[in-house]
C-alpha positions as CSV (number, residue, x, y, z in Angstrom):
1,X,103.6,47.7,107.3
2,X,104.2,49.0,110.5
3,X,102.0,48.6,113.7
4,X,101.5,51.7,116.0
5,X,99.3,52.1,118.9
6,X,97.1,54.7,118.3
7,X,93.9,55.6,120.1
8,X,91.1,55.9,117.7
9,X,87.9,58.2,119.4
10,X,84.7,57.0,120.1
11,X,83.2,59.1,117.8
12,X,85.4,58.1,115.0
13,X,85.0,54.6,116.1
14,X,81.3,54.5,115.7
15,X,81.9,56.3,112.3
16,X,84.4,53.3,110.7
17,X,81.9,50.7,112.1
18,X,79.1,52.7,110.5
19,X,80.9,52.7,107.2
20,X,82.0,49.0,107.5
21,X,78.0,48.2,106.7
22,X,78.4,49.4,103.1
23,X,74.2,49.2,102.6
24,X,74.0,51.4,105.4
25,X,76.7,53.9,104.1
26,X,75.6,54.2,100.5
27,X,72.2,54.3,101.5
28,X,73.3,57.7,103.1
29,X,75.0,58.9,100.9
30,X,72.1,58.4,98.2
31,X,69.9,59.8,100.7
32,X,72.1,63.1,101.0
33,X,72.8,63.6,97.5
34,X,68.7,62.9,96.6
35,X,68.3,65.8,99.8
36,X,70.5,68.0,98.3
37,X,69.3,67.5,94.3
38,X,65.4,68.2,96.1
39,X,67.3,71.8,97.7
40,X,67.6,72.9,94.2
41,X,64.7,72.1,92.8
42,X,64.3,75.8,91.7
43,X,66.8,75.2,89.4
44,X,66.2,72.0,88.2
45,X,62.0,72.5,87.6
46,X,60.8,75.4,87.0
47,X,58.6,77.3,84.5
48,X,60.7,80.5,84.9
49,X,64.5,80.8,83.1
50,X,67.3,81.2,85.1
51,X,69.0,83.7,82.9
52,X,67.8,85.8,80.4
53,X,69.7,87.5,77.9
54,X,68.0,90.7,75.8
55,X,69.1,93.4,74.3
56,X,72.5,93.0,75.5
57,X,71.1,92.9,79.2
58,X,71.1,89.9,81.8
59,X,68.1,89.2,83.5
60,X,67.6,86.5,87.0
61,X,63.6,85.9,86.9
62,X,64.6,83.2,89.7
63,X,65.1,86.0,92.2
64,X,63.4,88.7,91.3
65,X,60.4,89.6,89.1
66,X,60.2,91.6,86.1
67,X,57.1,93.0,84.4
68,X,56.2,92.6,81.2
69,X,57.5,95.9,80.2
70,X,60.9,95.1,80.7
71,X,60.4,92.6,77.9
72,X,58.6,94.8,75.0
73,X,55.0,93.9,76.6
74,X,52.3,96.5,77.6
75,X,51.3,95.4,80.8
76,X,52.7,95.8,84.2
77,X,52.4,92.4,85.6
78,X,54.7,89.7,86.0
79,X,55.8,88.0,82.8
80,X,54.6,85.1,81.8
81,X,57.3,83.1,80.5
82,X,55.9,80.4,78.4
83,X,53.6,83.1,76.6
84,X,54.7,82.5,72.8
85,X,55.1,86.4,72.4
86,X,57.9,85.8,74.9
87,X,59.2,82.6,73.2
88,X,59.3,84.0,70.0
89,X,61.4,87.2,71.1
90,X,63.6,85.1,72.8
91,X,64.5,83.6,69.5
92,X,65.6,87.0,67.6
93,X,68.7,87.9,67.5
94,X,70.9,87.6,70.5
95,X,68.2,87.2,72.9
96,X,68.0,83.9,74.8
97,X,66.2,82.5,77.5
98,X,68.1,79.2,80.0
99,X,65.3,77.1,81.1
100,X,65.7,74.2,83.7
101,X,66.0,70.7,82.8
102,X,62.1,70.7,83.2
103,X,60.0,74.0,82.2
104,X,57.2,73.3,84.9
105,X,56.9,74.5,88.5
106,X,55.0,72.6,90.9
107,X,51.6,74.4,90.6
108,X,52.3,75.0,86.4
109,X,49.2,74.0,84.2
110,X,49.9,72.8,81.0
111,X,46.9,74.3,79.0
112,X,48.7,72.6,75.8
113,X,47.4,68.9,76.0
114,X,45.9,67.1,73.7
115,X,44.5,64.2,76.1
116,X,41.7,64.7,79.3
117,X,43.6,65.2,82.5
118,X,45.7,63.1,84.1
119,X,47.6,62.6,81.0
120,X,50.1,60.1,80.6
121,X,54.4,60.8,80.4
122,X,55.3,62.5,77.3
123,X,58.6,64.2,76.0
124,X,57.1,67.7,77.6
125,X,55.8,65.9,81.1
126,X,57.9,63.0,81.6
127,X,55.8,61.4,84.1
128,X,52.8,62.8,83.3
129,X,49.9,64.9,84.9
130,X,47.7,64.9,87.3
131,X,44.4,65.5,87.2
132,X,44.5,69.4,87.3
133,X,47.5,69.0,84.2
134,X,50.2,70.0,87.0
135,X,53.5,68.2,85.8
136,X,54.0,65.5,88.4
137,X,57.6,65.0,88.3
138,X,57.6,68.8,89.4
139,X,55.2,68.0,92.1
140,X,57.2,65.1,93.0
141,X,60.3,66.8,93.4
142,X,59.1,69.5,95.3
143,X,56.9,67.0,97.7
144,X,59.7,65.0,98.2
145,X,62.0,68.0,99.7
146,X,58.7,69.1,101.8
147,X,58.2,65.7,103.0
148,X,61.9,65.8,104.2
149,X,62.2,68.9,105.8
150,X,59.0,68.5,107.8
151,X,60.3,64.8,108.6
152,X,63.9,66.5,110.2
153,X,61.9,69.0,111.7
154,X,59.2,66.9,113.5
155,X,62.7,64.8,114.2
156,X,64.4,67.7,115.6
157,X,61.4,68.8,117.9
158,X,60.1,65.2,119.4
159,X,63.8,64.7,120.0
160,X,64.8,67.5,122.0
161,X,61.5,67.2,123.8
162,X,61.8,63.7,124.7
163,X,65.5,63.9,125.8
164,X,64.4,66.9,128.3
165,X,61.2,65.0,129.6
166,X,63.2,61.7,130.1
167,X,66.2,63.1,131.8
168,X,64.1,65.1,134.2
169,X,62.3,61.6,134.9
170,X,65.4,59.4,135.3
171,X,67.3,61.7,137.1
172,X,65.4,63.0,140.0
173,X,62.9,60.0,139.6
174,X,60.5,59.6,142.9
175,X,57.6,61.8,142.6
176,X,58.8,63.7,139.6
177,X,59.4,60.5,137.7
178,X,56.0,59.0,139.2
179,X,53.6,62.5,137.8
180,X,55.5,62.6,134.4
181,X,54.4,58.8,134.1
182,X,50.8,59.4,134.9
183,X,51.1,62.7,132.4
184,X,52.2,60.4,129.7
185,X,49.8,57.7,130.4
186,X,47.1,60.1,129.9
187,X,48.3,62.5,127.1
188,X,49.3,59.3,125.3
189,X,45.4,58.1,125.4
190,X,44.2,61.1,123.8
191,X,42.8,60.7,120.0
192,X,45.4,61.9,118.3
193,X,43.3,61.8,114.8
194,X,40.4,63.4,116.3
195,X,42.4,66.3,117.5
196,X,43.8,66.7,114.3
197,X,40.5,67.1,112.5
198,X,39.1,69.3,114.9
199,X,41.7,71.6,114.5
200,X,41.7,71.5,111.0
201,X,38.7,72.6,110.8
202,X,39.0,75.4,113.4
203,X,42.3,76.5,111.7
204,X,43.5,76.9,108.4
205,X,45.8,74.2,107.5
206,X,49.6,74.4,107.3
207,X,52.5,72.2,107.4
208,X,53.6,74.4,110.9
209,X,50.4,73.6,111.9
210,X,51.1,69.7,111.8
211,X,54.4,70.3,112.9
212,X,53.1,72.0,116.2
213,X,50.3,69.2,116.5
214,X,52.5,66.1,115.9
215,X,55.2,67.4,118.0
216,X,52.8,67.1,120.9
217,X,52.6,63.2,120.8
218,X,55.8,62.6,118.9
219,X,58.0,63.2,122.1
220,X,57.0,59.9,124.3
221,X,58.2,57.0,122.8
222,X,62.0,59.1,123.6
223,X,61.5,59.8,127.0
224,X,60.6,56.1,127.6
225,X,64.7,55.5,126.5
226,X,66.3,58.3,127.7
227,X,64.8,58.0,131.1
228,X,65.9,54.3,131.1
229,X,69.3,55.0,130.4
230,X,69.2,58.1,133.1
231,X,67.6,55.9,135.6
232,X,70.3,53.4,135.4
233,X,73.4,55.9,135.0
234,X,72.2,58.0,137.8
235,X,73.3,55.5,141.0
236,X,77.0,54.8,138.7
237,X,80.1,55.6,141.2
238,X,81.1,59.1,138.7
239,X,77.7,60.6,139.5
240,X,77.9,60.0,142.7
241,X,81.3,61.6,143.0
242,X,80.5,64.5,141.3
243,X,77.3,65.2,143.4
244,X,79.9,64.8,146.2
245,X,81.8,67.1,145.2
246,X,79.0,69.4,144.5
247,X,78.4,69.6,141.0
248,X,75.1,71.0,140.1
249,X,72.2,69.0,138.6
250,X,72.1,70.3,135.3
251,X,75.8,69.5,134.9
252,X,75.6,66.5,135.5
253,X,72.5,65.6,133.6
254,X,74.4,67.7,130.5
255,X,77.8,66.7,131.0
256,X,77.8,63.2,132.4
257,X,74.9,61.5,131.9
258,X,73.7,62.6,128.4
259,X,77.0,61.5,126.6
260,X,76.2,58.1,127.6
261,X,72.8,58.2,127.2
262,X,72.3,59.4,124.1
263,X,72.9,55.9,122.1
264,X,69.0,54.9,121.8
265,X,68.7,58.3,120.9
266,X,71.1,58.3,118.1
267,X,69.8,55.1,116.7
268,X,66.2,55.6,116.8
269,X,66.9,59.1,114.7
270,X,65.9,57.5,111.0
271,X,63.3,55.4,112.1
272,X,61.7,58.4,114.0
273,X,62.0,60.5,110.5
274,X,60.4,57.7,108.5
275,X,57.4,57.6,111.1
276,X,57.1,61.7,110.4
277,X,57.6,61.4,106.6
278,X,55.1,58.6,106.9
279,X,52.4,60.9,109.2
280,X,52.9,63.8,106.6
281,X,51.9,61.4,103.8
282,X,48.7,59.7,105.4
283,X,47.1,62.8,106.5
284,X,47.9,64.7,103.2
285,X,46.2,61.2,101.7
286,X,42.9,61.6,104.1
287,X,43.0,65.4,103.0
288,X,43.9,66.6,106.5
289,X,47.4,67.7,105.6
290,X,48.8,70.7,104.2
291,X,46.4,72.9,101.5
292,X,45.7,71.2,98.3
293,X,48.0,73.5,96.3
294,X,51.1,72.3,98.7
295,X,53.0,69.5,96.6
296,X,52.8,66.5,98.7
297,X,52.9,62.8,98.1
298,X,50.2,62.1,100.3
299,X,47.9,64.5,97.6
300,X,49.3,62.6,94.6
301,X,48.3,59.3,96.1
302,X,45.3,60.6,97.0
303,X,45.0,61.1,92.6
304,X,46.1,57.9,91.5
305,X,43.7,56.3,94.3
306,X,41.0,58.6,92.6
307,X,42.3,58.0,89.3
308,X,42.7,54.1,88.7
309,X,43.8,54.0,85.1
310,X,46.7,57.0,86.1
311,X,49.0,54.4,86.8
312,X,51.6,56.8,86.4
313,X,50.4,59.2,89.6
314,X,50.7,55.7,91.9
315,X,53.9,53.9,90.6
316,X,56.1,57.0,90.7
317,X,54.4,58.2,94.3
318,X,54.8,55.5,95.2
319,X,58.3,54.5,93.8
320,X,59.5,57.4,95.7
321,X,58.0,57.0,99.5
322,X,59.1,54.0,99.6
323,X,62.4,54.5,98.3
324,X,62.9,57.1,100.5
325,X,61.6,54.8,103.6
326,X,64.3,51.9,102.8
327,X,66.8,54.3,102.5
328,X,65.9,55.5,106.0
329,X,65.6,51.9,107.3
330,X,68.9,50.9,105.9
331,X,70.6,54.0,107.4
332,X,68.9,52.9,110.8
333,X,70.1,49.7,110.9
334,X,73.8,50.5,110.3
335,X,73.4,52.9,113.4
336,X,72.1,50.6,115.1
337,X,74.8,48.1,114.3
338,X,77.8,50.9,115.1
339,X,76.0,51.8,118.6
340,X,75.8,48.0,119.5
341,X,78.1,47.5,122.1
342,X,78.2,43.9,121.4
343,X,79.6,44.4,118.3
344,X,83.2,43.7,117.3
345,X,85.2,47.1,118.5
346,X,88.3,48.7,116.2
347,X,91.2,48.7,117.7
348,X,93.9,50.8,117.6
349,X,96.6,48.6,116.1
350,X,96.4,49.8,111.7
């Protein structure tokens, strides 16, 4: 094999010693492909067929509704597609109905048991019911992809918050630096909790509620980093020659300084989303949370605290947050590992 000098990118750099920690990298990739299986949940649980196939027509009841008219019935409501009249005329003659892998939406009742409520797995609920006969590998599913979306998006907010606050600290420092301490020493000591009750009771809960609520105390523990990276990169010789040579503030805070400070950043990223997945989950659990009807793994441990012998509502809950959280942790770590600059480099020599 022949050696030639080639120079390999930072980014790309980072990226091969990312992948060299194979727990890290798989953990990722499981993590993306669980992400992207919960995106589709539509299609994969649902009490409504996909496609539909009467009287020589085609029928999408995922995206739009059809009465029951369209279907031989004498009402103009929606249809109700697990009424037997509509089973059995899916089953003459050419008619067919394609259900998901698993005929139950997230707020679904299953009025067919034979058992009290919660009701253990059977061939119809694979993992059971909960205690209002809602299937709860539906509302698992569908918890799960809420529980990550509101985790990048509490993410994405404290983030871009923090990074703003800090470089305006470590930057310009002095008196700016010394009131955004004192700002953050005081916000900080504010009851979080308390304020969250308060305005749950005041308002009518929401997940862009919480959002807006735990992105204003999400942002400090940032800031602390990026201003101490800012602080330090601020008196380097390349700043000072671009202020020298007149370069504006802003691009050298953007261009300059943020490149290079944005390693505690980039690592702290999946711990910061476990921390929101794990706020989402505890205030759903204390019933401070989004609505009842919201799928949420908070609610469902909230049921299998409620319901002891439902062992089924806490191991898979709980099989699933915690999954999830390791996953995280292990995709943390391997950041953290290709964003250590005392770590072997990759040279250029393959």
């Amino acid at each position: 094999m022949i050696s030639t000098n080639r120079t390999i990118s930072p980014a790309r750099r980072k990226w091969l010693q990312f992948r060299a920690n194979r727990r890290g990298f798989y953990s990722l990739v499981i993590f993306t492909v669980l992400f992207v299986f919960s995106l589709g949940a539509e299609l994969v649980s649902n009490d409504k067929p996909f496609l539909i196939v009467y009287q020589g027509n085609y029928y999408f009841p995922l995206f739009k509704s059809y009465p029951e008219t369209t279907f031989g019935g004498i009402f103009e409501t929606e249809t109700d597609y697990r009424d037997p009249f509509f089973v059995e005329l899916m089953e003459e003659d050419q008619n067919r109905a394609y259900f998901p892998l698993n005929r139950h939406y997230y707020d679904t009742i299953n009025y067919e048991l034979d058992v009290p409520v919660p009701s253990p797995p059977t061939r119809e609920n694979v993992l059971g019911t909960d205690d209002r006969g809602r299937d709860v590998f539906a509302r698992l599913l569908y918890g799960f992809r809420l529980s990550i979306l509101f985790g990048l998006a509490l993410t994405a907010v404290g983030t871009i918050i923090g990074i703003l606050c800090g470089a305006v600290q470590g930057y310009f420092g002095g008196r700016t630096d010394l009131f955004f301490q004192r700002f953050i020493e005081i916000w900080g000591s504010m009851p979080e909790l308390y304020l969250l009750i308060i305005f749950a009771s005041i308002f009518k809960p929401s997940a862009l509620l919480l959002l807006v609520l735990l992105s204003l105390f999400s942002w400090m523990g940032l800031s602390d980093y990026v201003r101490a990276e800012f602080l330090r990169g601020r008196n380097m010789d390349y700043v000072r020659a671009a202020q020298a040579l007149g370069v504006s503030n802003m691009v050298i805070m953007y261009r300059h300084l943020l490149p290079n400070g944005m390693t505690p950043v980039i690592t702290f990223l999946p711990f910061r989303m476990s921390a929101s997945i794990l706020a989402l989950t505890s205030l759903d659990f204390l019933g401070l949370g989004v609505p009842p009807t919201t799928p949420s793994l908070g609610e469902l441990l909230a049921q299998g605290k409620a319901n002891i012998d439902a062992w089924w509502l806490s191991l898979s809950t709980f099989t699933v947050l915690v999954g999830s959280l390791i996953l995280l942790i292990f995709i943390g770590e391997a950041l953290r590992e290709a964003f250590d600059p005392r770590k072997k480099r990759y040279n250029s020599a393959t």
